[in-house]
C-alpha positions in Angstrom: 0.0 0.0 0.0 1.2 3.6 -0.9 2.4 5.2 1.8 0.8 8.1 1.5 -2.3 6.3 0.9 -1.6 4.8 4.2 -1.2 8.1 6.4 -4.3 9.5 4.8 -6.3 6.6 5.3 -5.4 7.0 9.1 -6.0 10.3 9.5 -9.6 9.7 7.7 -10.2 7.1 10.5 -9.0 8.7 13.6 -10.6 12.0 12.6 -13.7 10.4 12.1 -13.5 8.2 15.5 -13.4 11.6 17.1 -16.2 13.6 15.3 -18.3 10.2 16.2 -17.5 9.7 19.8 -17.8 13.8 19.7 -20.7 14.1 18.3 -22.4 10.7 19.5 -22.3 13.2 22.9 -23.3 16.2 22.0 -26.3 14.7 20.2 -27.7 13.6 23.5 -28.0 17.6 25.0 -31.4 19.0 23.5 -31.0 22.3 22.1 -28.3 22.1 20.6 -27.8 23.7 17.4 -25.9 21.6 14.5 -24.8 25.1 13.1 -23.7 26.7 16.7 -22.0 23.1 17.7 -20.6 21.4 14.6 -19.6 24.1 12.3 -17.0 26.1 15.0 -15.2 22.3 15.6 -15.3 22.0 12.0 -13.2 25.3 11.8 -10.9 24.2 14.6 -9.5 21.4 13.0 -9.1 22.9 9.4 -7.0 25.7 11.3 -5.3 23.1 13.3 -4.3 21.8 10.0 -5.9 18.5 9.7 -5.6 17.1 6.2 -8.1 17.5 3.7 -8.9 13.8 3.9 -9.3 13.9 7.7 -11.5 17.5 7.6 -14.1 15.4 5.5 -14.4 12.6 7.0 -14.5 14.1 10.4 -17.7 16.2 8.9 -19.5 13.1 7.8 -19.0 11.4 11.2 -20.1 14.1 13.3 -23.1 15.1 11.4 -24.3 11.1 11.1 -23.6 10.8 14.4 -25.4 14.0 15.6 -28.7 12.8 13.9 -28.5 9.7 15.2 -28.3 10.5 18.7 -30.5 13.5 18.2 -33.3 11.2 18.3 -32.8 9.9 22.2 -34.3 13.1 23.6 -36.7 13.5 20.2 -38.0 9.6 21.6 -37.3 9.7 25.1 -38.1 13.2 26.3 -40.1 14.6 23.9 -37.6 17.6 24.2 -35.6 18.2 20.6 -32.2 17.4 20.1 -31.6 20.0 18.0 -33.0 22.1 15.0 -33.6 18.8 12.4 -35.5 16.9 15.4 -38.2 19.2 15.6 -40.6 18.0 13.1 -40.7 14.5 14.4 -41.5 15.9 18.0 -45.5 15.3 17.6 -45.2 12.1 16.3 -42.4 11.0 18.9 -44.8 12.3 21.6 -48.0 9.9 20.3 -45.7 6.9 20.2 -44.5 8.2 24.2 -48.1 8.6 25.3 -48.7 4.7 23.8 -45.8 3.8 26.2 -43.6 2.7 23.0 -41.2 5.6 22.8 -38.1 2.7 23.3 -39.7 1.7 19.7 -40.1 5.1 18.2 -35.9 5.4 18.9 -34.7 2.4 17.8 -37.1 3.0 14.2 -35.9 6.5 14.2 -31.6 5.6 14.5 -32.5 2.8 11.9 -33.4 4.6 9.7 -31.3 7.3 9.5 -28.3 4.3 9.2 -30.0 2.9 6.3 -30.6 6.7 4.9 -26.7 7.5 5.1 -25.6 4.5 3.2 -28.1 5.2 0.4 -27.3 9.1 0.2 -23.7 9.4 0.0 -23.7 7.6 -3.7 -26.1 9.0 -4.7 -24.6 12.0 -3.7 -21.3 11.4 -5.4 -22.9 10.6 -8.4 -25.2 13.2 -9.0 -22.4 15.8 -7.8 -20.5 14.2 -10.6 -23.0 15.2 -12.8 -23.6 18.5 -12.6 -19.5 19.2 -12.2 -19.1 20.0 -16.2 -21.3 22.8 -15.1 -19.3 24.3 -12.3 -17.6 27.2 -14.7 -21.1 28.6 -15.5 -22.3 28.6 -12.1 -19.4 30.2 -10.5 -19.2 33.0 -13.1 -22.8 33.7 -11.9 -22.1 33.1 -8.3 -23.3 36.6 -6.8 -26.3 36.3 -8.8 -27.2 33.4 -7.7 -26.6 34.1 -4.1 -28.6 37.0 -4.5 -31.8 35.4 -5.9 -31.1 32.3 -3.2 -31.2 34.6 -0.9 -34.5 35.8 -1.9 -36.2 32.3 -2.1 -34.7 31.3 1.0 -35.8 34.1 2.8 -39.3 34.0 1.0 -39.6 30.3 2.0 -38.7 31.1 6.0 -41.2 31.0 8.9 -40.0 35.3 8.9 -41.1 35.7 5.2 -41.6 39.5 4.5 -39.4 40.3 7.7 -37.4 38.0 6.3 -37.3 39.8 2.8 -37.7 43.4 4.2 -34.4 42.6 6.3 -31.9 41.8 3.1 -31.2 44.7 2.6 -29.9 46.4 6.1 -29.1 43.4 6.9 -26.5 42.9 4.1 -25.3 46.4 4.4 -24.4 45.6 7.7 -22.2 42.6 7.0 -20.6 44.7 4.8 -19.7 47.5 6.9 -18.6 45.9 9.5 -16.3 44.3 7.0 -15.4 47.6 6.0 -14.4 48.4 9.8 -12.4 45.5 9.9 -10.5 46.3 6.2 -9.8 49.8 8.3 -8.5 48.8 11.2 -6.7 45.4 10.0 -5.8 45.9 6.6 -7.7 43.1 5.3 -11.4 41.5 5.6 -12.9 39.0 7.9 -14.9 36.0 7.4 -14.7 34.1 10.5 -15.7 36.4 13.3 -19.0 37.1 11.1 -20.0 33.2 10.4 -19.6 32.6 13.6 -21.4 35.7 15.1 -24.6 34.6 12.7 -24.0 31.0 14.4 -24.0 31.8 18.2 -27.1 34.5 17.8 -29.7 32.4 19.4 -27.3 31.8 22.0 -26.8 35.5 22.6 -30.3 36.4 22.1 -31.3 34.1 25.0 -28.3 36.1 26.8 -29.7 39.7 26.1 -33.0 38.9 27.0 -32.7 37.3 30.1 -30.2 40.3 31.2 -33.2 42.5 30.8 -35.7 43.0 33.4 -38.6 43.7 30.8 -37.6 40.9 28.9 -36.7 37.9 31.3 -39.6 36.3 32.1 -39.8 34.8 28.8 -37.1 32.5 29.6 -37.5 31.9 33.6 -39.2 28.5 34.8 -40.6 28.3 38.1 -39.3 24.7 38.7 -37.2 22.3 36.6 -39.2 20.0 33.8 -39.7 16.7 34.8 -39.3 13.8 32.5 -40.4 10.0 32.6 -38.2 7.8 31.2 -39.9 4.4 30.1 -37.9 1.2 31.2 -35.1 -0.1 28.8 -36.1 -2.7 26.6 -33.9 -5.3 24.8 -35.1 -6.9 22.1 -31.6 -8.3 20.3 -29.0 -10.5 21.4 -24.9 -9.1 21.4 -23.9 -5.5 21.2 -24.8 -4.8 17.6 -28.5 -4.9 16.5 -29.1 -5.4 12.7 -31.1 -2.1 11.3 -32.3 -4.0 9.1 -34.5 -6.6 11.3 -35.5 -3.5 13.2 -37.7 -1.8 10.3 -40.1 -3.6 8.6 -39.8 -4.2 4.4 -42.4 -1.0 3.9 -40.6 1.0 6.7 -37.1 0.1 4.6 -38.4 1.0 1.4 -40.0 4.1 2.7 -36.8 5.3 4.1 -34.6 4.5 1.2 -36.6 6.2 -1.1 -37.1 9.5 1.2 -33.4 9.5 1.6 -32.5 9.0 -1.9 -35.1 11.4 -3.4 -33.7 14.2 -0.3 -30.1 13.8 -2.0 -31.1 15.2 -5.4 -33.4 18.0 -4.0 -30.0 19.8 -2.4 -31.4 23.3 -2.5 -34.2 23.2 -0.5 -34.9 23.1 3.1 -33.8 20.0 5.1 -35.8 21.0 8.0 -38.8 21.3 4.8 -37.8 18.0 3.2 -38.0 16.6 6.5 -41.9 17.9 6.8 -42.4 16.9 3.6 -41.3 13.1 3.7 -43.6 13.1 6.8 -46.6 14.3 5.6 -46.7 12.3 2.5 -45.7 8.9 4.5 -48.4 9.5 7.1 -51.0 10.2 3.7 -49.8 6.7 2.7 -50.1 4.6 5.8 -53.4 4.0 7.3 -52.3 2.0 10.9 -51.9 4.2 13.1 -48.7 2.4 15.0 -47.2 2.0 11.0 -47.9 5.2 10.2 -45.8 6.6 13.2 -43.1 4.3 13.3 -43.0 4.3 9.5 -42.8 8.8 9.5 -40.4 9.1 12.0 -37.8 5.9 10.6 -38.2 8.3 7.2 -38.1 11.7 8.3 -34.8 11.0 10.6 -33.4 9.3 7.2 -34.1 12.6 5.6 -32.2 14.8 8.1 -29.1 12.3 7.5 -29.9 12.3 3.7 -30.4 16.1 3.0 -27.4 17.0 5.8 -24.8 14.4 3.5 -26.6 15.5 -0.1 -26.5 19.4 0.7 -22.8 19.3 1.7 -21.2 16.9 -0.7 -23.3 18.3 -4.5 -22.4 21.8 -3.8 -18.5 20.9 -2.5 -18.0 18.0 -4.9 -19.5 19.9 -8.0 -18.9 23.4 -7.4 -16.8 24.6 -4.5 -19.3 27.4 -3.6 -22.0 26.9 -0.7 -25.1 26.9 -2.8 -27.3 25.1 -0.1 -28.9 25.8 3.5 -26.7 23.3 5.1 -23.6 24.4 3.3 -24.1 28.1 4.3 -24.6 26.6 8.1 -23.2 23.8 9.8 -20.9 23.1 6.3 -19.6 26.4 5.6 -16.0 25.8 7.3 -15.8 23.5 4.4 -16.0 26.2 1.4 -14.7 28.9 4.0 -11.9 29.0 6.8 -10.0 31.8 5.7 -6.7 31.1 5.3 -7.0 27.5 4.5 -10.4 27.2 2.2 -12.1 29.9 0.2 -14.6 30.0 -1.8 -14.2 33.1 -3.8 -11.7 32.4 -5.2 -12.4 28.5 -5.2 -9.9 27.2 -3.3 -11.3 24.3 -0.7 -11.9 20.5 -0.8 -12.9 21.3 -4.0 -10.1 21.4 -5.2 -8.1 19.4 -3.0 -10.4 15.7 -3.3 -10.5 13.7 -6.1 -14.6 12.3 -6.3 -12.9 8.3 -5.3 -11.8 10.5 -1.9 -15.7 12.2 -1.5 -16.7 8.7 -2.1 -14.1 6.9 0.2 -13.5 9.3 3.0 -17.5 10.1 3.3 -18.1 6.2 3.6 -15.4 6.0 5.9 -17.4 8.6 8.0 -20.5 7.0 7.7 -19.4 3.6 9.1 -17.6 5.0 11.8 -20.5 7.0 12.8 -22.6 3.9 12.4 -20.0 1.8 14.5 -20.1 4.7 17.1 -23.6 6.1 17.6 -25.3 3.3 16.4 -24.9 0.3 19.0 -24.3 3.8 21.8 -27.7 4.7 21.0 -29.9 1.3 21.0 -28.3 0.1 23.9 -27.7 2.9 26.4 -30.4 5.0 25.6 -31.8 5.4 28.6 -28.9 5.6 31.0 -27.2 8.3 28.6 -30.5 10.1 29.0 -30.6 9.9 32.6 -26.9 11.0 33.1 -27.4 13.7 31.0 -30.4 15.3 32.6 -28.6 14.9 36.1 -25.0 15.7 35.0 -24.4 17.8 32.2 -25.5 21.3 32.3 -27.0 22.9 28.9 -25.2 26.7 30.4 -22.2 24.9 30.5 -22.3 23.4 26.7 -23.1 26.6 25.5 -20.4 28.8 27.3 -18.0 26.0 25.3 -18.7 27.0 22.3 -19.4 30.6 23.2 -15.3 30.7 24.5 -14.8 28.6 21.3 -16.3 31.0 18.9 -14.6 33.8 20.9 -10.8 32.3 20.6 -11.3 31.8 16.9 -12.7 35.3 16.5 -9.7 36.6 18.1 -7.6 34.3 16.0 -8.3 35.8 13.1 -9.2 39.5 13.7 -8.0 40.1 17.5 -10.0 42.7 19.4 -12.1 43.4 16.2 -12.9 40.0 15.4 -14.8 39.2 19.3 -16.8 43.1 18.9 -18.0 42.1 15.4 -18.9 38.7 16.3 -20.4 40.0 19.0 -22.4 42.1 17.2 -23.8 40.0 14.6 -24.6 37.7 17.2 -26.9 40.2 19.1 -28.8 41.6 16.2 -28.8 38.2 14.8 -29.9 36.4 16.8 -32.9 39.1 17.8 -34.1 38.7 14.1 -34.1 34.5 14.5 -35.5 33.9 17.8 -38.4 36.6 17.6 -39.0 37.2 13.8 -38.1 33.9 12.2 -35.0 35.2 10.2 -33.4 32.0 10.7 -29.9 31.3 10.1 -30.0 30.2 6.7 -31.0 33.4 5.2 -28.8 35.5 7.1 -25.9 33.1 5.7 -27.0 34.0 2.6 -27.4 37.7 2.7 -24.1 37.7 4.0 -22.9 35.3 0.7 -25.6 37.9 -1.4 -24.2 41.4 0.7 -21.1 42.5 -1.9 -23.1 42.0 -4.8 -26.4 43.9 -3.0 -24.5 46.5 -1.8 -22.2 47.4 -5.2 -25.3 46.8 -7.0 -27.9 49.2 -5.2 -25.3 51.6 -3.7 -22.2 51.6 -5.9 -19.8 50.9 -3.0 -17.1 48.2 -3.3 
């Protein structure tokens, strides 16, 4: 075996071990969000200098892994994991109030295994597709951000807010990158994705530091939760996904997650609604039609997470997708190391065997990982969780995360600008809707917006 070969192929695996046993974690803490969580580790390891081989696969693990773990406080709680878990909330919380939510998990984590296997290829292939294309597309880049922008903020729960807001919106980005050309001599892209990524996290800071504002967040006593007994179906450590769905639960899945990995523009949180609704429309049991919705629609958040991040990457090099303007971005963007404009990011730097190789690699590591974690210690991970692990503490992590690689790249400058996106940001996503996704792309859309309507470079 080449050597190099050999080196690569063992930074691919350990990188991935890590984002899997990471993220196999993190999944389990409702609340929180892929973008704020696995987008600023994403970034730490690309400046840390982790081969291209190793960045990749360590996305693929962490992002299978999150959704598969996602769904233990989805099933168990009826509290989301995170962002992509919300949809299947009401139909987790039937199957709870049946006293079956140990079944509702294990169909859930099933399917999304199944769903990763079948979207990757597909994935790779159609990216392959579309690749003769890229020249076109990047040449009309800012255009295409620009109308994105519009359709994405359009198709937000904020919708004319949403719209309405481009525009100051953008010319803020851009003046603040304006600031930072004046006082640093050069722009900044960091301290600005990551102050969009943190802004629910601030906005939840501002307003409980406000007396007017506080009692939207203060609880008078902490939730309780019921926890149905662990059941153990299987023999050994490794249950088959396949004997856990049924042959209409498989096909469902499979085809939800392979039709999810062409549709790479839209939604995934959409998608996910989607596959849902027209399952349950299909099914007439009620137990089938749960079990069946919620094995698809967690298939979908795997399919539409892999599908958004490897079609735009593989084929183009320029985020042209919600998830690869959120929790993907480092990927197209970490400034030195990856840009986008010019394109100069794994790209470039993959062949299509490595997408293809590498992303499997992730895939079965996460399955490896989360998988066998997730059917078999449920419940105690739950349990330790709710009595251990405190959600303030997870999110002052990443808040001193996102704050040491602010600094890293723009010093003083780079924590006040974060800062400030973060604030206004995350106003206009927890109380208007503007969601993160379209202020990623108003940012992507601002140059263009603001040469175009105001003439200033």
């Amino acid at each position: 075996m080449d050597a190099l070969f050999f080196n690569e192929l063992l930074w691919g695996l350990g990188a991935a071990l890590a984002g899997g046993i990471i993220f196999s974690g993190i999944g389990l803490i409702s609340g929180t969000d892929e973008t704020a969580t696995i987008a600023p580790l994403t970034l730490l390891i690309i400046l840390l200098g982790f081969p291209p081989v190793a960045v990749f696969a360590w996305f693929i693990a962490a992002a299978v892994s999150k959704h598969m773990t996602h769904a233990i406080p989805t099933a168990l709680m009826g509290v989301p994991g995170d962002t992509m878990a919300v949809p299947m909330l009401q139909d987790a919380s039937v199957l709870r109030r049946l006293g079956v939510p140990h079944i509702a998990l294990r169909k859930m984590i099933s399917g999304s295994i199944i769903a990763a296997f079948v979207a990757l290829p597909i994935s790779v292939g159609f990216a392959s597709l579309l690749a003769p294309y890229a020249e076109a597309v990047k040449s009309w880049a800012p255009i295409i951000f620009t109308i994105a922008a519009v359709i994405i903020a359009y198709t937000s729960n904020g919708r004319w807010a949403s719209i309405f807001v481009l525009i100051p919106f953008a010319f803020l980005m851009q003046g603040l990158n304006k600031m930072a050309i004046a006082a640093l001599g050069k722009s900044v892209f960091i301290s600005i994705f990551l102050g969009i990524a943190i802004g629910p996290m601030f906005a939840d800071l501002v307003t409980l530091l406000s007396p007017v504002s506080r009692h939207l967040l203060l609880r008078s006593q902490p939730r309780e939760f019921w926890l149905a007994p662990e059941l153990k179906s299987w023999k050994g450590y490794f249950p088959n996904p396949l004997h856990v769905l049924t042959g209409e639960q498989k096909l469902y899945t499979a085809a939800a997650a392979a039709i999810a990995s062409l549709t790479f523009t839209f939604s995934p949180v959409g998608m996910t609604v989607m596959a849902g609704e027209i399952i349950s429309s299909r099914v007439k049991s009620l137990y089938q039609r749960l079990t069946t919705s919620l094995a698809a629609m967690n298939g979908v958040t795997e399919a539409t997470y892999i599908a958004e991040t490897v079609i735009p990457l593989m084929a183009f090099g320029i985020p042209l997708s919600p998830m690869a303007l959120g929790p993907a971005a480092p990927l197209f963007n970490a400034p030195p190391v990856f840009t986008s404009q010019p394109v100069h990011n794994l790209h470039n730097l993959l062949a299509p065997y490595q997408f293809l190789l590498y992303g499997f690699i992730g895939v079965m590591v996460a399955s490896l990982v989360a998988y066998p974690f997730s059917m078999n210690y449920a419940r105690k991970a739950s349990v330790w969780v709710l009595q251990k692990v405190s959600q303030e503490a997870i999110i002052s992590m990443f808040t001193g995360l996102i704050i040491v690689l602010s600094y890293y790249e723009a010093g003083v400058v780079g924590i006040a600008i974060s800062i400030t996106i973060a604030i206004l940001g995350g106003i206009l996503n927890r109380y208007f809707g503007i969601h993160t996704g379209v202020q990623y792309m108003t940012y992507y859309a601002s140059g263009y917006l603001v040469l175009t309507l105001f003439g200033i470079k």
